[in-house]
Phi, psi and omega in degrees: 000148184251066174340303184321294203286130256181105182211115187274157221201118184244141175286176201249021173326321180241024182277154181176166175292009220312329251186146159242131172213358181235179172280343190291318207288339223294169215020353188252028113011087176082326180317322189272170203252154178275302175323329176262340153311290200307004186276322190250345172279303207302333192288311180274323138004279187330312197282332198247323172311355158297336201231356176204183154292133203229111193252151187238122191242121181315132166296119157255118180329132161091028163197093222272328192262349169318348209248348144292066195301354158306322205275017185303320181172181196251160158244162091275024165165255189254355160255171170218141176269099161272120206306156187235115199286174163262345187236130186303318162314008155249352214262017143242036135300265222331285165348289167317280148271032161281319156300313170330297186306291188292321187296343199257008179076036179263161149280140195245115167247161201208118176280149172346159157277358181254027161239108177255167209197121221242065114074182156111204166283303148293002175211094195258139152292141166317179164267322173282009169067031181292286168198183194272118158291140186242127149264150165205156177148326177229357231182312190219139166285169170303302180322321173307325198290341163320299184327298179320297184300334199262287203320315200267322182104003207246173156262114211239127184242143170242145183259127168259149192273131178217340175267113180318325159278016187208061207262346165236167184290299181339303218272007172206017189219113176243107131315073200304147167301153203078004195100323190307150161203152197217128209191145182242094182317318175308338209280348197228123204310164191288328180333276218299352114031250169303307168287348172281345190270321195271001155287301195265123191295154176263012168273002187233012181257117176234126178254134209271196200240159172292341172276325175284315187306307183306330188266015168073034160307304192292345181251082193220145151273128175258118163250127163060241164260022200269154106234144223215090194232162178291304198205147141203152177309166195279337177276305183316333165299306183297331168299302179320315130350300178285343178248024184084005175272138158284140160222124198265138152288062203213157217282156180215033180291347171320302206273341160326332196275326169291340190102043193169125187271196179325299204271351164260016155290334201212171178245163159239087175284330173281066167260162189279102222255110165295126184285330163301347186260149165215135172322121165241144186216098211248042244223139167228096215244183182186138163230140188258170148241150205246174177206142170115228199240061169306354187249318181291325170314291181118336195306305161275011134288319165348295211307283196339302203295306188319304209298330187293290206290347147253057159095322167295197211210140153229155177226150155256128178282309166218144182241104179259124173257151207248153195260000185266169157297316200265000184267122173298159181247185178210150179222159162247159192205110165288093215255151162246152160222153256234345196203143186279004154296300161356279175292312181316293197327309186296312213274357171316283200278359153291332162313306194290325203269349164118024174282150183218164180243177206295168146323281181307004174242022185265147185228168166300167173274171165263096222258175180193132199284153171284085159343310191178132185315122167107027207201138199257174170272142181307130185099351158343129176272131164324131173274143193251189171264021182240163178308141166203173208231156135251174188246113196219098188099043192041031160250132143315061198283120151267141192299101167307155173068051212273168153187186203245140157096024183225226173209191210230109180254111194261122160258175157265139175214173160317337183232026177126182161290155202213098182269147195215157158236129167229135186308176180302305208293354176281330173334158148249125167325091200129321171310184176203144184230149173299162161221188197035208201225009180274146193027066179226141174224154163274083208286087171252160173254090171307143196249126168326152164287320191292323184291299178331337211216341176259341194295179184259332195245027211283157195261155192315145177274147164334116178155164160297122171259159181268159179293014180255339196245052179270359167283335184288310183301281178328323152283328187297325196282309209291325165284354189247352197241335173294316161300330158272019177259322197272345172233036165085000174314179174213109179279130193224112181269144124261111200217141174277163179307338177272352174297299156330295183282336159284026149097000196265010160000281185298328187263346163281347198270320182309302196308320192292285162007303159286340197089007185264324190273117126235065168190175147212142181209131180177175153292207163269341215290314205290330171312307142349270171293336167281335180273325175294339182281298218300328180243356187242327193119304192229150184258093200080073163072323216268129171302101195272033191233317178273325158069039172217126180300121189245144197315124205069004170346312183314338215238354185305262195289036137321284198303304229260346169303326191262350185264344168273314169300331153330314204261010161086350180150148170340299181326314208271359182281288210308319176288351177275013168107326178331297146251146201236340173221198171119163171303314214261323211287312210289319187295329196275327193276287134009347177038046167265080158001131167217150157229134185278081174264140196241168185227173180314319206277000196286150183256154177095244004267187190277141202303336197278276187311117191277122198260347170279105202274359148269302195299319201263350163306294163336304188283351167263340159335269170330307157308295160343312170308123177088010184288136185246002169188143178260141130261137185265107184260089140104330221266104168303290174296340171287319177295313181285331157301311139005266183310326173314314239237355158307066209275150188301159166112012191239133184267157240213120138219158194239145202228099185227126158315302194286090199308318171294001176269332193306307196294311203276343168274323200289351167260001206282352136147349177291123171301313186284034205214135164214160172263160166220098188280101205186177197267150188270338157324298220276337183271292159336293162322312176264357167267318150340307183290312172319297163284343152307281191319308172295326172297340187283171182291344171279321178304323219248318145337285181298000000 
């Protein structure tokens, strides 16, 4: 036995399932049995009074979960942090062992009560007393770790926690004696990761499998060369092994069904204090502010969930709900992250929802030179689709050109700076580009509940729409495209080779016709297949009249790819006669501008598509400018370039069979955008009929 080492222990006299608050317990309600806990407690009980001193903090009736004497509080020499539970079935603990704790001469810190913080079960020492590993994510907050670093003197590195069964760090994280640690990676967000990698030698990281993690390998005591656990597999004993460890065995499934082994059985009142540590506190925090119609919106559930799912922490300090239907609210929201990489990251993207931070925290952005052309300064902030402003001499500058997916270039001009986005290969030499995320904003315009709610045709808010409700879309698009024809707007189609083969050929040449299109963006293939129909009958081979393939199909639109290069390009088929109706025919006679970007897989290609792939970017830019609605016809990849090169406010459907194509443009970040899931024939078809009906002389009556 190891006289030093000192690890308190409660008996399981009042255990049970009563409650669910982790996924272990979720069926095991009353299940376990008190004889074979207490059976199985006493076995490990046995085992570490062989290797340590083993202390009893008294069972209090009706708080079932006391016999985790981990989640009691953290120790470090003579002080202890006493936990502040998270779930009200554990927070009359605290008492309880806090009387222990003073009774036995520890000092007791005591965290705020809204910061919670589970002792511990969420806070492992080095073996070597370097510094504290911390979780937070399910249990314990961020926030707490700072408390950790002053009190205690230490170094606190923190981990966030993303698998929900493994909701405290003890249940995937051992530290070992010697530097060693046995961990389950998956259990953890990627930062938190990276720094276990970058603590931890990889001859001394030792990472288990999902079958030892379930059986609570990782939630084991380690004294010495000991480690003293519910289960484990035969290989893991032998790594363990090959590195000087004993591994004791003893069964603990009673308490598994609570969610919890060996080491959340025990305390480590004795730990190993490094004479060389001093508190670091690498924990960072800002408070933003949010503005608009947050609750109806959604918008500060948005903001919370981003700031939890990237890696952070949040407190709201104030919340004003606006007291009208028409009043917007504001809130402040004190967010931490665990690395100033982090907090950009969170705040990148709270930017994008229209977040700012107070005054007394706004600074100029932060510029930086262009080195070498094409080529951004490391830490460049990403450009989102909303308007956004920087701060540059304490004023407020908008970002010219906005799109997404680019970077932010401040030039000197004759009438001042001139901030722009641009993609990388446009940099220039002599520009500065932001970096980082300080003074930097996002310009929305909160929308009335009335307007939301009163237009007759108000256009779909973000989502899928389903097949019972595509005539509902088809009036809404179909009154939104009548309206921007009338008043001299601009509709921009991206459209794929399936707008053809399902017929909708004749009903995109009308819209171009009628005047609702100025613009086509595609490939060479709809270009293709709109001339083989047009001249031929049929698309891919297929009769589109018969919808049956006819002999030598295969070779068609071969022929009509060799036969437009003969006529040197579209323009010159349709004026020479070549073509007389069709999608390509309807643009060149209509002088509606198209661009062909073409790919590996293109055949030909037809002299019109353009195969230098910067070039044809550029030319969808430009088409693209000034646009007031895209429609995305069956083109996954065209659309999502498309949407890259797009700034909000421009509206946006997307028309796909295939619902997961639907979901992925309609996510691509615009509020002004719906999916619509249907055959794109059949959506064409019925947006036609629509606008024929708004066109007629009765409609124009009424």
């Amino acid at each position: 036995m190891t006289d030093s080492i000192r690890i308190l222990m409660c008996p399981p006299h009042h255990y049970d399932v009563d409650y669910v608050i982790n996924p272990w317990m979720e069926g095991n309600i009353h299940r376990s049995s008190r004889d074979r806990a207490e059976t199985q407690w006493e076995g490990l009980y046995k085992i570490l009074k062989d290797h340590a001193t083993v202390d009893l903090v008294e069972p209090e009736k009706g708080w079932p979960d006391m016999v985790f004497t981990a989640n009691a509080g953290l120790v470090l020499g003579n002080n202890v942090v006493l936990s502040r539970f998270y779930h009200s079935e554990r927070q009359g603990e605290e008492p309880h062992f806090k009387r222990w704790f003073e009774n036995n001469g520890f000092t007791v810190h005591e965290l705020p009560k809204d910061l919670p913080f589970e002792g511990a079960g969420d806070a492992l020492l080095d073996r070597q007393g370097r510094w504290l590993w911390a979780g937070y994510g399910f249990r314990s907050e961020l926030d707490s770790h700072p408390y950790l670093a002053k009190w205690l003197d230490i170094e606190v590195l923190s981990l966030q926690l993303v698998d929900d069964r493994f909701y405290h760090l003890d249940t995937c994280f051992c530290p070992l004696t010697n530097g060693y640690l046995l961990y389950y990676p998956p259990a953890f967000d990627f930062y938190s990761n990276r720094l276990i990698e970058m603590r931890v030698p990889a001859e001394k990281r030792i990472a288990i499998e999902e079958p030892d993690a379930v059986n609570f390998a990782c939630n084991a005591v380690n004294v010495d060369d000991v480690v003293v656990m519910n289960q484990a597999s035969d290989n893991l004993k032998a790594r363990l092994g090959d590195v000087g460890f004993r591994v004791i065995e003893t069964p603990l499934n009673e308490f598994l069904k609570a969610g919890g082994a060996a080491k959340c059985l025990t305390l480590r009142t004795t730990e190993p204090i490094a004479r060389d540590v001093r508190a670091v506190d690498s924990i960072v925090s800002k408070t933003i502010t949010l503005q608009g119609h947050l609750l109806d919106a959604g918008i500060i559930n948005r903001a919370l969930d981003l700031v939890v799912e990237g890696g952070g922490s949040f407190q709201v300090r104030n919340f004003n709900l606006g007291e009208q239907r028409q009043s917007t609210s504001s809130a402040e929201v004190h967010v931490s992250a665990p690395s100033n990489a982090v907090m950009e990251e969170i705040v990148a993207q709270l930017i994008d929802l229209g977040a700012v931070s107070l005054p007394e925290d706004e600074r100029d952005a932060q510029l930086e030179p262009v080195l070498q052309a094409g080529v951004a300064p490391d830490d460049f902030y990403v450009t989102t689709i909303y308007p956004t402003e920087i701060r540059i001499n304490g004023q407020w500058v908008r970002v010219q050109k906005q799109r997404m997916d680019g970077a932010i270039a401040v030039r000197e001009t004759e009438n001042g700076l001139v901030a722009q986005c641009k993609i990388l290969r446009d940099l220039e030499v002599g520009e500065k580009v932001v970096v980082n995320v300080t003074g930097i904003r996002t310009v929305r315009k909160p929308e009335s509940r009335e307007q939301r709610g009163s237009q007759e045709f108000s256009f779909m808010s973000a989502g899928v729409s389903s097949e019972r409700r595509v005539e509902l879309v088809v009036e809404q698009v179909a009154w939104e495209l009548r309206r921007i024809r009338d008043r001299g707007g601009k509709v921009v189609v991206t459209a794929g080779p399936v707008v053809i083969h399902t017929g909708g050929a004749e009903h995109l040449s009308w819209l171009i016709r009628e005047g609702y299109i100025q613009g086509l963006l595609g490939g060479n293939a709809i270009a293709v297949h709109d001339i083989e129909q047009s001249t031929l009958g049929t698309s891919l081979g297929v009769d589109m009249k018969r919808g049956v393939a006819v002999r030598g199909g295969h070779r068609h639109h071969l022929n009509v790819i060799n036969t437009i290069r003969r006529h040197g390009s579209i323009a010159n088929a349709v004026e020479q006669g070549m073509i007389t109706n069709g999608v390509m025919y309807e643009c060149v006679k209509h002088n509606v501008p198209f661009v062909l970007a073409g790919s590996i897989r293109d055949d030909g290609p037809l002299p019109d598509t353009e195969m230098d792939l910067i070039k044809a970017q550029a030319q969808y830019a430009h088409v693209i400018e000034g646009s007031d609605m895209i429609l995305m016809l069956s083109t996954m990849l065209h659309s999502i370039g498309v949407g890259n090169m797009t700034p909000s406010g421009v509206k946006m459907v997307c028309v796909d069979i295939n619902p997961a194509v639907v979901t992925k443009l309609s996510d691509r970040g615009s509020v002004e955008s719906t999916g619509v899931v249907t055959d794109v024939g059949l959506f064409l078809s019925l947006l036609v009929k629509q606008l024929e009906r708004l066109t007629s002389p009765l409609a124009v009556k009424g």
